[in-house]
SENU-70395 format. One record per residue (C-alpha): residue in one letter; residue number from 1; x, y, z. Coordinates in steps of 0.05 Angstrom, whole numbers, plus 5000, padded with zeros to 4 digits. Example, Ala and Ser with C-alpha at 12.3 -4.5 7.8 and 13.67 -1.06 7.14 Angstrom:
+------+-----+------+------+------+
: rest :  nr :    X :    Y :    Z :
+------+-----+------+------+------+
:    A :   1 : 5246 : 4910 : 5156 :
:    S :   2 : 5273 : 4979 : 5143 :
+------+-----+------+------+------+
END
This chain:
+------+-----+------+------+------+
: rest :  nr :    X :    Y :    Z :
+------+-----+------+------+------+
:    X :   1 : 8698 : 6931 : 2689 :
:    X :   2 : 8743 : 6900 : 2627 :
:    X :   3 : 8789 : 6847 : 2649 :
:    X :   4 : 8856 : 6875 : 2665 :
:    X :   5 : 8849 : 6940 : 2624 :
:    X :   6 : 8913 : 6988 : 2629 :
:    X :   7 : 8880 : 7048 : 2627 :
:    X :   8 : 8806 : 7074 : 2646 :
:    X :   9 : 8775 : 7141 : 2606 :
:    X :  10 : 8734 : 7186 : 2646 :
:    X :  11 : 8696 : 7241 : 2587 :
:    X :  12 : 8655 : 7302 : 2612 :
:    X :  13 : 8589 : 7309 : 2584 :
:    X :  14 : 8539 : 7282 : 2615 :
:    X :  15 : 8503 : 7295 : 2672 :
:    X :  16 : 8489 : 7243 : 2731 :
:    X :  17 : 8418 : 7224 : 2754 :
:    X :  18 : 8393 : 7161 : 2798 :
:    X :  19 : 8393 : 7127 : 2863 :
:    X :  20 : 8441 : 7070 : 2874 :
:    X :  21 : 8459 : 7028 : 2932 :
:    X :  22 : 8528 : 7043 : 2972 :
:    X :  23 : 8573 : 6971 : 2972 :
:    X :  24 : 8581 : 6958 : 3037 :
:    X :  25 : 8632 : 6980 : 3090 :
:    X :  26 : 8698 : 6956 : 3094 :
:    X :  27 : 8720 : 6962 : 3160 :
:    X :  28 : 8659 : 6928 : 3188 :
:    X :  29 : 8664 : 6879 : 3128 :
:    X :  30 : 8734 : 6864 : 3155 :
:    X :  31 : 8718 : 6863 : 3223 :
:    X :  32 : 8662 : 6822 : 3228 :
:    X :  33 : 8701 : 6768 : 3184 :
:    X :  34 : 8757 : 6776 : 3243 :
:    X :  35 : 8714 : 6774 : 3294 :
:    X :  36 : 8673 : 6715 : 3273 :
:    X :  37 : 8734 : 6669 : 3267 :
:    X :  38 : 8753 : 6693 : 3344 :
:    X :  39 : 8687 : 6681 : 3366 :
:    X :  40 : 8655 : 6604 : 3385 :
:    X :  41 : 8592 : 6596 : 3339 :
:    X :  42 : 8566 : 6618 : 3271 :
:    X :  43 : 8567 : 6687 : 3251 :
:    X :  44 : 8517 : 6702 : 3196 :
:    X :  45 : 8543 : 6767 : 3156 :
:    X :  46 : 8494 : 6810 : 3107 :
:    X :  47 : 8522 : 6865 : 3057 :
:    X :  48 : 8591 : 6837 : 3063 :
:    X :  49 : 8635 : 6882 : 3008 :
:    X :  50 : 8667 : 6821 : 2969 :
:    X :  51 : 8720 : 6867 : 2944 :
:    X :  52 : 8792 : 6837 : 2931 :
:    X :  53 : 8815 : 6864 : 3008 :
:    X :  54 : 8761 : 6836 : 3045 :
:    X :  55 : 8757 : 6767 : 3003 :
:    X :  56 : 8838 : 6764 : 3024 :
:    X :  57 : 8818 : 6770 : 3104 :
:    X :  58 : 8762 : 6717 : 3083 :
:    X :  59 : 8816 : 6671 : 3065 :
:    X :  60 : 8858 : 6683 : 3124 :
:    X :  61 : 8800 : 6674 : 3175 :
:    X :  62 : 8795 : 6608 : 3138 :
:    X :  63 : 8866 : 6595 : 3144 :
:    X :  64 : 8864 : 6617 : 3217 :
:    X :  65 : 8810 : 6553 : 3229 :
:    X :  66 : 8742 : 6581 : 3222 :
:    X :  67 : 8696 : 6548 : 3173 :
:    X :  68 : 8677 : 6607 : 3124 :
:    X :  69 : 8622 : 6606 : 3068 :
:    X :  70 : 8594 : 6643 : 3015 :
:    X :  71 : 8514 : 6635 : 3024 :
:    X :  72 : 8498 : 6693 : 2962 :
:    X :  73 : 8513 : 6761 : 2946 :
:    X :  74 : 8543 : 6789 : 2998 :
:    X :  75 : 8517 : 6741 : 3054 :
:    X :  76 : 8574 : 6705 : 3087 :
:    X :  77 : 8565 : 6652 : 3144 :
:    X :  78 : 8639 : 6633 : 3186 :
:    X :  79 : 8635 : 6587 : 3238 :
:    X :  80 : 8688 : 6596 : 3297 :
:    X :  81 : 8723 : 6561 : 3333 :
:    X :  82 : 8736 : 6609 : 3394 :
:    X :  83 : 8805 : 6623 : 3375 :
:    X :  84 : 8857 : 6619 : 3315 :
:    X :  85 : 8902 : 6557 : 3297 :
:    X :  86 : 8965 : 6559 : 3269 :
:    X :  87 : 8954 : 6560 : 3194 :
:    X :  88 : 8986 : 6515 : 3147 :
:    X :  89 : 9018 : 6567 : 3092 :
:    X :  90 : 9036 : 6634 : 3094 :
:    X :  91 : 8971 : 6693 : 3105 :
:    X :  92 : 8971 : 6727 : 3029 :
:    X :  93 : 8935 : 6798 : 3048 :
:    X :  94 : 8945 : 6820 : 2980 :
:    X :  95 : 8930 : 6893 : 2985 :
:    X :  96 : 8902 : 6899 : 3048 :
:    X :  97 : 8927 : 6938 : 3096 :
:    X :  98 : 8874 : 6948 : 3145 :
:    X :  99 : 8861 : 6866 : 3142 :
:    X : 100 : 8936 : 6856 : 3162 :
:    X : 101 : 8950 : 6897 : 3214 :
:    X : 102 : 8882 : 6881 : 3242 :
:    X : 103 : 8898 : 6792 : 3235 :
:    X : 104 : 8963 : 6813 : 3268 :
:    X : 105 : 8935 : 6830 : 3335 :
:    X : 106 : 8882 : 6777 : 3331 :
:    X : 107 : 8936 : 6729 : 3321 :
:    X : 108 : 8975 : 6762 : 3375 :
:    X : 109 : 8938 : 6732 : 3436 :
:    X : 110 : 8936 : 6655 : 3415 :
:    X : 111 : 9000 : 6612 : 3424 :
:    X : 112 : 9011 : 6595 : 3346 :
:    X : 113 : 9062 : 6631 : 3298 :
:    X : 114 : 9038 : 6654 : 3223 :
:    X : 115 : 9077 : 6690 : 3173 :
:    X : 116 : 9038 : 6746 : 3144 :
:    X : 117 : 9053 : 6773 : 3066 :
:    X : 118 : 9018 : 6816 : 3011 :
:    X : 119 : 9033 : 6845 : 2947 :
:    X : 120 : 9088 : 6890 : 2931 :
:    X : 121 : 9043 : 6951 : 2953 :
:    X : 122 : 9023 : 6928 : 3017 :
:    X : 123 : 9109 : 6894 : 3034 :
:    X : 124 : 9124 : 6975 : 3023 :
:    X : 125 : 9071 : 6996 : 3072 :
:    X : 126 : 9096 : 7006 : 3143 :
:    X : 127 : 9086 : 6950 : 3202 :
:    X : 128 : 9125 : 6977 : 3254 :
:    X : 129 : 9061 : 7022 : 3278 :
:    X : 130 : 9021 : 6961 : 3300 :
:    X : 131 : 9079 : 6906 : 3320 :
:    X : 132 : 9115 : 6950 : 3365 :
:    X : 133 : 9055 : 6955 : 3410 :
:    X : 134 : 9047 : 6884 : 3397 :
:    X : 135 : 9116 : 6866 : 3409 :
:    X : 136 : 9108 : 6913 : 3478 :
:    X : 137 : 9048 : 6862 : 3496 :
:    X : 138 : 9095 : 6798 : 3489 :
:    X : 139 : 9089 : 6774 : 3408 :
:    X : 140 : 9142 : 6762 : 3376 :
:    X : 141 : 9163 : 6787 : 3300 :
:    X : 142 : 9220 : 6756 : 3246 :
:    X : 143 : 9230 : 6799 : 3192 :
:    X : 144 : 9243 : 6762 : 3127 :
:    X : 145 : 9278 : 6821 : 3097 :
:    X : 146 : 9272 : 6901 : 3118 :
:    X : 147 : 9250 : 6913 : 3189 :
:    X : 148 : 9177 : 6929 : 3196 :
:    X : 149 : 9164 : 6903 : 3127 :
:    X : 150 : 9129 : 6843 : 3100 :
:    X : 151 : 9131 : 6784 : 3097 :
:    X : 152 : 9135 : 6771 : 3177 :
:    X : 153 : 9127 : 6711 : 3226 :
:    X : 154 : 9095 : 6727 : 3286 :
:    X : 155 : 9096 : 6685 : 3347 :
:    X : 156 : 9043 : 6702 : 3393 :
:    X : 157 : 9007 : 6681 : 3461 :
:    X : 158 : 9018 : 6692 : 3533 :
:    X : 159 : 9002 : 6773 : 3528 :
:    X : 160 : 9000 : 6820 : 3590 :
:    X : 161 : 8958 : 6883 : 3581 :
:    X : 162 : 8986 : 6950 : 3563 :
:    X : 163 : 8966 : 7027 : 3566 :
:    X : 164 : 8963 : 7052 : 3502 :
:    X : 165 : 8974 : 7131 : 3494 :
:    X : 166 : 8955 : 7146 : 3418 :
:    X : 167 : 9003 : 7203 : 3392 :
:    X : 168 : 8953 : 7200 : 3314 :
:    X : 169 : 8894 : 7179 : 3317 :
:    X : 170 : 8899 : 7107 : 3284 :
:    X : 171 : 8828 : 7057 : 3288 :
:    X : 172 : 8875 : 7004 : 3261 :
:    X : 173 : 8931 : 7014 : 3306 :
:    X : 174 : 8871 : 7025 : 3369 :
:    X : 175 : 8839 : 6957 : 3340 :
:    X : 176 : 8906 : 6919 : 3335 :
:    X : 177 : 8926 : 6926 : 3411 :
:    X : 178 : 8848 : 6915 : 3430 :
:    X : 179 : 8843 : 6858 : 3396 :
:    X : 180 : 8908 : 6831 : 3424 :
:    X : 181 : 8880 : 6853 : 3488 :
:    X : 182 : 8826 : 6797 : 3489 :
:    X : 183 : 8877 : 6745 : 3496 :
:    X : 184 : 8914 : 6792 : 3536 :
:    X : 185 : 8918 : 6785 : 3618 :
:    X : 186 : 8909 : 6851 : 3652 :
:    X : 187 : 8867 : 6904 : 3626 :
:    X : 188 : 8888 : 6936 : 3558 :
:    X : 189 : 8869 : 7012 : 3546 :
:    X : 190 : 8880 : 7055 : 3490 :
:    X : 191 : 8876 : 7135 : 3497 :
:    X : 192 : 8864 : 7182 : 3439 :
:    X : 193 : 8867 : 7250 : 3451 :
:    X : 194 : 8829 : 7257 : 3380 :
:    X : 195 : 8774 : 7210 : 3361 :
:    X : 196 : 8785 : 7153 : 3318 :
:    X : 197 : 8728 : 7112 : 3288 :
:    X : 198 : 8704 : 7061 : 3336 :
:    X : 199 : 8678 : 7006 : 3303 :
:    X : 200 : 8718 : 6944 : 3337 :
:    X : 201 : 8686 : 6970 : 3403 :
:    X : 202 : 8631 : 6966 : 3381 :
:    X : 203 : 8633 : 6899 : 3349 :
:    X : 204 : 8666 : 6873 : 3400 :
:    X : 205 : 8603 : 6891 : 3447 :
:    X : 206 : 8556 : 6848 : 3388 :
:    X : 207 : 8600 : 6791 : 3403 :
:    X : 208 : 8589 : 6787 : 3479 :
:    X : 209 : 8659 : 6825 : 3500 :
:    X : 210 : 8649 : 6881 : 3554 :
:    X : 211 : 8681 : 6952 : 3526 :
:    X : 212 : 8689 : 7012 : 3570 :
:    X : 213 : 8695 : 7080 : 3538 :
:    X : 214 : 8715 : 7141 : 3574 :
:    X : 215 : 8706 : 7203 : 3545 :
:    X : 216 : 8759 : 7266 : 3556 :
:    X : 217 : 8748 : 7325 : 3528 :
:    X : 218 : 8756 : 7311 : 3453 :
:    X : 219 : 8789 : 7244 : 3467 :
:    X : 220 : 8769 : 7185 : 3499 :
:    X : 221 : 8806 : 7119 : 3530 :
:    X : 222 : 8784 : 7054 : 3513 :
:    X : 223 : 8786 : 6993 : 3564 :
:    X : 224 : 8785 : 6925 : 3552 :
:    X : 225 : 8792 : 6864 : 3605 :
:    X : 226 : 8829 : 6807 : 3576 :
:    X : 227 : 8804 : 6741 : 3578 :
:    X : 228 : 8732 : 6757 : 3549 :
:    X : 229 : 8704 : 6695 : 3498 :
:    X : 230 : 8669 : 6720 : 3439 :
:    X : 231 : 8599 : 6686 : 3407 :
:    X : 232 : 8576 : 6689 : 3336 :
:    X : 233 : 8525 : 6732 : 3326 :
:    X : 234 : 8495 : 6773 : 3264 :
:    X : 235 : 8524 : 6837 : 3236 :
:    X : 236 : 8484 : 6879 : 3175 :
:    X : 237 : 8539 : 6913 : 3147 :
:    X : 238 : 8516 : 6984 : 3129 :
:    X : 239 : 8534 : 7023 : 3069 :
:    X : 240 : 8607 : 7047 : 3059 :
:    X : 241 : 8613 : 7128 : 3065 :
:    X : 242 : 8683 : 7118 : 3029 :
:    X : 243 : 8651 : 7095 : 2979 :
:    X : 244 : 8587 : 7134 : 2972 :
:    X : 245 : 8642 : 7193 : 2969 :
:    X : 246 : 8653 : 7181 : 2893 :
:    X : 247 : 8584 : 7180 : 2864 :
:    X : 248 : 8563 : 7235 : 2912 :
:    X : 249 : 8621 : 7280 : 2892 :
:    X : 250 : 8603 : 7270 : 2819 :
:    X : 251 : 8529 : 7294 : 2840 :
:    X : 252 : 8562 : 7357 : 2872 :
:    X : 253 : 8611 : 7375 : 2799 :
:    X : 254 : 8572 : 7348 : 2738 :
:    X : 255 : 8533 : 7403 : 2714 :
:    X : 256 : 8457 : 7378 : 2719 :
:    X : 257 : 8471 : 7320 : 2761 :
:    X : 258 : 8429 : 7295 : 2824 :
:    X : 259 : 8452 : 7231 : 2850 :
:    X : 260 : 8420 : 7189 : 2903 :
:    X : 261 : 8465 : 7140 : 2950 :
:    X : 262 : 8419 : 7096 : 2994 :
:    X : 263 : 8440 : 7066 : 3069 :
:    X : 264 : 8503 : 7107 : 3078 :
:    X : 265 : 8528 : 7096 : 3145 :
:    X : 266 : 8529 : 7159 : 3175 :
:    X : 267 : 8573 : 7146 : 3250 :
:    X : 268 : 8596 : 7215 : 3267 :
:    X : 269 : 8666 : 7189 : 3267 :
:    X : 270 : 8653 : 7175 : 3194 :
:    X : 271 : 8620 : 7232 : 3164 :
:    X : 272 : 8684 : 7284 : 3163 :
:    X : 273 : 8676 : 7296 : 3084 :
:    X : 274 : 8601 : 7308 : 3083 :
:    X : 275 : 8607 : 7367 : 3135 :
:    X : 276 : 8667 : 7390 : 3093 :
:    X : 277 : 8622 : 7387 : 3026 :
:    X : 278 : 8568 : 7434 : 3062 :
:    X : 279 : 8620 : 7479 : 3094 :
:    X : 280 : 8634 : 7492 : 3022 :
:    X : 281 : 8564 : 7500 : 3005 :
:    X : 282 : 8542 : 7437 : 2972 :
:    X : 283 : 8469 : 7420 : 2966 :
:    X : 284 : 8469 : 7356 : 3011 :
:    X : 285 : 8410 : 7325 : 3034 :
:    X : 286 : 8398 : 7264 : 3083 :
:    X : 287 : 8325 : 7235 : 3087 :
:    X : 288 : 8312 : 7155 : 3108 :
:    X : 289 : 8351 : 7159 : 3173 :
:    X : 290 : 8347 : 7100 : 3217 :
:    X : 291 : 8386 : 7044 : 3251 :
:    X : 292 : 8419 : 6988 : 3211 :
:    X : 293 : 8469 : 6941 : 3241 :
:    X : 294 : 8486 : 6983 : 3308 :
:    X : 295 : 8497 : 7042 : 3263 :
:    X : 296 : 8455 : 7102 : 3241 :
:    X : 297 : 8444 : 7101 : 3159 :
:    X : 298 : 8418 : 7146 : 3113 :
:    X : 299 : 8398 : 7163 : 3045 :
:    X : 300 : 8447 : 7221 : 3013 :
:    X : 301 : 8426 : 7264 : 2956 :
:    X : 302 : 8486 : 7311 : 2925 :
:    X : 303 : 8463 : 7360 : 2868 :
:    X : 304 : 8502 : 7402 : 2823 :
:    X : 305 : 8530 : 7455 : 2871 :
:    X : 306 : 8578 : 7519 : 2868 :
:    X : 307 : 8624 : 7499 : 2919 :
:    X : 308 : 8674 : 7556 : 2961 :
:    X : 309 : 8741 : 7529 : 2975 :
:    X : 310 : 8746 : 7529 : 3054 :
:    X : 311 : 8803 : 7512 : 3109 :
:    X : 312 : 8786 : 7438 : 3132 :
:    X : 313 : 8795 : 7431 : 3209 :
:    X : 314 : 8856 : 7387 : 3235 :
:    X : 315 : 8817 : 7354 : 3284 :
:    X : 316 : 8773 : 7322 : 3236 :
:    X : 317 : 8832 : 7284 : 3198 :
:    X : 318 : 8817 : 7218 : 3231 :
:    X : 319 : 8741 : 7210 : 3216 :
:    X : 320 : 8755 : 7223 : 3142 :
:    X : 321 : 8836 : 7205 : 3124 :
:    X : 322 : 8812 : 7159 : 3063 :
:    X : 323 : 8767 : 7214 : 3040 :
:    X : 324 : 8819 : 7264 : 3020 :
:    X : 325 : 8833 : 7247 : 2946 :
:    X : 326 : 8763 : 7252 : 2932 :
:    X : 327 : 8757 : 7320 : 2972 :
:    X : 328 : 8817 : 7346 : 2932 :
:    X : 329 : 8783 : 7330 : 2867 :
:    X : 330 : 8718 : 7370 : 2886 :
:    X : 331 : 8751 : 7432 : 2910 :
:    X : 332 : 8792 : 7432 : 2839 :
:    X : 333 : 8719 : 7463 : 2819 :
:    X : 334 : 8714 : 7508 : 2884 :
:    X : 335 : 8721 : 7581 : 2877 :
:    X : 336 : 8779 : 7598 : 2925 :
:    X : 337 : 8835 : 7547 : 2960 :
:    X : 338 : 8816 : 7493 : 3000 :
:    X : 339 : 8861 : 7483 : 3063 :
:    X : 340 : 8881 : 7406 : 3084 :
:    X : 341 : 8931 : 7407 : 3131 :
:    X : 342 : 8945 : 7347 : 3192 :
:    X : 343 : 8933 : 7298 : 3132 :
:    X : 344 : 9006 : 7261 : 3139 :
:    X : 345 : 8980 : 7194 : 3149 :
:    X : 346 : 8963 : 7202 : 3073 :
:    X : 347 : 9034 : 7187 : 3062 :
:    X : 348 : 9035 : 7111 : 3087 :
:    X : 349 : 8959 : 7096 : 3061 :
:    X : 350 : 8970 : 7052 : 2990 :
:    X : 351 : 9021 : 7100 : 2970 :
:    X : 352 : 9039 : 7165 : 2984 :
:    X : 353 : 8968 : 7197 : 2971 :
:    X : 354 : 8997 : 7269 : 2981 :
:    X : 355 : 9044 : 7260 : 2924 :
:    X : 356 : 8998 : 7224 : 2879 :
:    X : 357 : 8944 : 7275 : 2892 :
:    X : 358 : 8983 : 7341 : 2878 :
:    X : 359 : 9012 : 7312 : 2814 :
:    X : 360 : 8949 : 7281 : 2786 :
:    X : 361 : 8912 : 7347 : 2798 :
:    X : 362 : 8972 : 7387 : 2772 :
:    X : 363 : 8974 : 7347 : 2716 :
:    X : 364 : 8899 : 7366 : 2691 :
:    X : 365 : 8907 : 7434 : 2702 :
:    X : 366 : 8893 : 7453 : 2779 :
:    X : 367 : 8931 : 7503 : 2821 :
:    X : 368 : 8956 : 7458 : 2882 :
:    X : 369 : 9011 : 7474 : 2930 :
:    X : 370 : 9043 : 7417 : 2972 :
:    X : 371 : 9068 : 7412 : 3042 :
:    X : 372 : 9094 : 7364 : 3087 :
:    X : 373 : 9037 : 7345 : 3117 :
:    X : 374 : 8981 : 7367 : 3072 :
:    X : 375 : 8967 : 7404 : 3011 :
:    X : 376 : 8930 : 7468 : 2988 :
:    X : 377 : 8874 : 7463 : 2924 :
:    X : 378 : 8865 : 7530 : 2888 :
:    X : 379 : 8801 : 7512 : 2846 :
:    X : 380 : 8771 : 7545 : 2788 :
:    X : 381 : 8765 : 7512 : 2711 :
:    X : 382 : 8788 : 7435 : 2708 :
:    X : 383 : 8815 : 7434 : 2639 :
:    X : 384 : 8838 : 7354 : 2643 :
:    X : 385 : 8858 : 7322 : 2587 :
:    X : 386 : 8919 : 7282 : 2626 :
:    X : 387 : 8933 : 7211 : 2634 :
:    X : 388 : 8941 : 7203 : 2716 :
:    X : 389 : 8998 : 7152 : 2746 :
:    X : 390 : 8959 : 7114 : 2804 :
:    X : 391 : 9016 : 7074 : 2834 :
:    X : 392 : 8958 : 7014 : 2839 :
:    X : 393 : 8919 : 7065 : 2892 :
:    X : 394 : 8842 : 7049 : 2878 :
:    X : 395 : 8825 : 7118 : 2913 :
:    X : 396 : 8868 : 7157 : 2880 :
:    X : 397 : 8849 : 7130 : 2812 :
:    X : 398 : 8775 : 7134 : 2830 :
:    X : 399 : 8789 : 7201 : 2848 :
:    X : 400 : 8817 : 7227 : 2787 :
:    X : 401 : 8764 : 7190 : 2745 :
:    X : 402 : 8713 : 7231 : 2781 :
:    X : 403 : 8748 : 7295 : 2755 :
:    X : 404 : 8750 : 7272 : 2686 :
:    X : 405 : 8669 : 7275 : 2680 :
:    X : 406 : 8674 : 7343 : 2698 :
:    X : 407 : 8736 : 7371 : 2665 :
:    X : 408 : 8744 : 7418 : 2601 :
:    X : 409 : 8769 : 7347 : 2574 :
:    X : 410 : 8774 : 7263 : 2596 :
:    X : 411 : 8821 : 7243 : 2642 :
:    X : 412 : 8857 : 7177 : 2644 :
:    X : 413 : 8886 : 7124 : 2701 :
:    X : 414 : 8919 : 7071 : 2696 :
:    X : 415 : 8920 : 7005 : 2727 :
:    X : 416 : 8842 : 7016 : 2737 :
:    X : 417 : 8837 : 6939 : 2761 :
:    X : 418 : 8860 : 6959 : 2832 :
:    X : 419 : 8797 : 6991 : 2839 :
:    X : 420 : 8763 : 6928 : 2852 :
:    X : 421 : 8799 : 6930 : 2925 :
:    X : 422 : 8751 : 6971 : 2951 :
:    X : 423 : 8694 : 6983 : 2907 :
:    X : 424 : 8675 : 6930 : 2853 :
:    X : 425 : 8627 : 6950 : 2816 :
:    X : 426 : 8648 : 7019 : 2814 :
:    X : 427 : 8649 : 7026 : 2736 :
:    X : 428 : 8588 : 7000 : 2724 :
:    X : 429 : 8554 : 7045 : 2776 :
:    X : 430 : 8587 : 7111 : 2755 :
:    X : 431 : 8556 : 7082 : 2678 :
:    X : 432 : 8485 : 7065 : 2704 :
:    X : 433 : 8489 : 7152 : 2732 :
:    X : 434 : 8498 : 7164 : 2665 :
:    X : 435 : 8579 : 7174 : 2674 :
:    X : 436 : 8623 : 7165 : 2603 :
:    X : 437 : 8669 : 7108 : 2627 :
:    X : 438 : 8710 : 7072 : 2578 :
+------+-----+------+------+------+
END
């Protein structure tokens, strides 16, 4: 993508064909980097997404003590210590949110303090949903300015196990208190009445830690015994669903288009917007399935599709919150309205992706109605031909460029660098499909 470029040019036109790879995920990207700095030993990590948000939790493992290299293209090796030291300068998490609030409860359980910052997206993003547990647990927090903003010092060790009832279902609030748990004493448990995505109990099982899961209903309640080492092990990281949303989606709107996304991971707690897309009647196909990395993968095929607009279940929020935008920008060509209520937690994501959604959208033309905690999409004709404000939000600017190669005419975002958080590599892929990017 061109270097620092204020504005990025999506033109209809062309239809998408070819198979591509999905960059890999970046919760298990950020996760295993976590995890191998906890653990004693070498950790050898393969499909790694070196986007700007995991690279930032790369550095602060580094910071934290582990020994962290680069071996090639997405393989990483970090050698652990079994346990973080107090780091020498402040933890820069630039843009990442889920690397933060994540090195805040790893950092929880050790006796060092560490004074976590990012940029001025991430200070306006809300701590207070992860350090009040922690805080509950026995870490301590000073606030350099606002209250449960960044920057913040934390002082952490000498934990005592809490029970955790989860009132949204929140993997990086759930992760936070279990990985604070490990250093914890007692026994830590988290219950979610809904589901959240559960890969920290599962890593934590590769690395040697004991996690017991009780299911309830459509909930379940996570337990985990403090005092449990962790050893390096190896973690595949499979294919990012996020971010096999955006070529996929183009498949499904571009007139002509069939697009291929190999190893998506396909966890059921992940795959929310792909049973939304054949709800409305998309032609979806999975072939390749198989095991990669402790999680089921697949190949996805999305061709051109007439899509129905359809009322998107509550309960199936928390296995797809980050896919929203992009779901918004497909049912702008659904016949009908498309229902997304429950969706609040859009709000506090890298801005408030509600807002941004409904006035991008409203902006090229599409009926949308807003709501406190969600949004309706009447779809029909995209005409386009806007310029999009992305208030630095690599989803929502992704999203919008995705509209543009399907609109009556382009569509434009600006501050297109921040897509490199999440997806590097994005522009170039959306060009190899045969997408008009400029």
């Amino acid at each position: 993508m061109a270097s620092n470029a204020p504005h990025l040019t999506a033109r209809p036109g062309h239809p998408l064909r070819g198979t591509v790879r999905a960059p890999g995920d970046k919760s298990i990207s950020h996760r295993s980097m976590i995890l191998g700095a906890m653990a004693s030993g070498v950790t050898e990590i393969d499909g790694l997404l070196e986007g700007d948000d995991v690279l930032a939790t790369a550095r602060a493992a580094e910071a934290f003590g582990a020994k962290v290299e680069r071996l090639g293209g997405g393989r990483w090796r970090v050698t652990g210590r079994g346990g973080f030291q107090t780091p020498t300068g402040v933890i820069d998490c630039g843009n990442a949110g889920t690397g933060v609030r994540l090195l805040m409860g790893a950092a929880a359980g050790y006796p060092i303090a560490a004074t976590f910052d990012g940029d001025a997206s991430l200070r306006g993003r809300p701590m207070g949903r992860v350090t009040d547990h922690l805080t509950r647990m026995g870490a301590t927090f000073a606030w350099s300015g606002k209250p449960g903003l960044l920057p913040a010092t934390l002082t952490g060790g000498a934990l005592h196990a809490i029970d955790h009832v989860q009132t949204v279902a929140s993997a990086q609030v759930k992760s936070a208190i279990l990985l604070a748990g490990l250093n914890a004493s007692g026994t830590t448990s988290v219950s979610e009445p809904e589901k959240s995505r559960d890969h920290t109990e599962r890593m934590l099982r590769a690395f040697g830690a004991v996690v017991d899961v009780e299911d309830q209903g459509e909930g379940w309640v996570i337990r985990l015994r403090g005092g449990q080492p962790l050893t390096g092990t190896t973690v595949s990281v499979p294919g990012d669903p996020s971010s096999a949303a955006f070529p996929l989606a183009a498949g499904l709107i571009v007139p002509g288009s069939e697009v291929t996304v190999e190893g998506v991971m396909l966890n059921p707690l992940r795959t929310g917007l792909f049973d939304t897309w054949l709800e409305m009647g998309a032609d979806l196909t999975i072939a390749n399935r198989r095991v990669s990395g402790g999680e089921d993968v697949g190949d996805i095929t999305a061709r051109h599709s007439p899509l129905q607009g359809v009322v998107v279940p509550e309960s199936r929020a928390a296995s797809m919150i980050d896919e929203y935008p992009i779901l918004a920008a497909t049912a702008a060509f659904a016949v009908g309205a498309t229902v997304m209520r429950g969706v609040g937690e859009m709000r506090v994501k890298e801005s408030d992706r509600i807002r941004l959604m409904v006035d991008g959208l409203r902006a090229c033309g599409v009926g949308v109605d807003e709501e406190p905690e969600g949004f309706i999409v009447t779809g029909g004709a995209v005409p386009g031909g806007a310029t999009v404000h992305t208030a630095h939000d690599h989803r929502i600017a992704m999203s919008h460029l995705v509209l543009g190669l399907a609109a009556a005419a382009p569509i434009t975002v600006d501050e297109p660098d921040m897509i490199a958080t999440s997806f590097p590599g994005f522009v170039e892929m959306m060009r190899a499909l045969g997408g008009d990017l400029l």
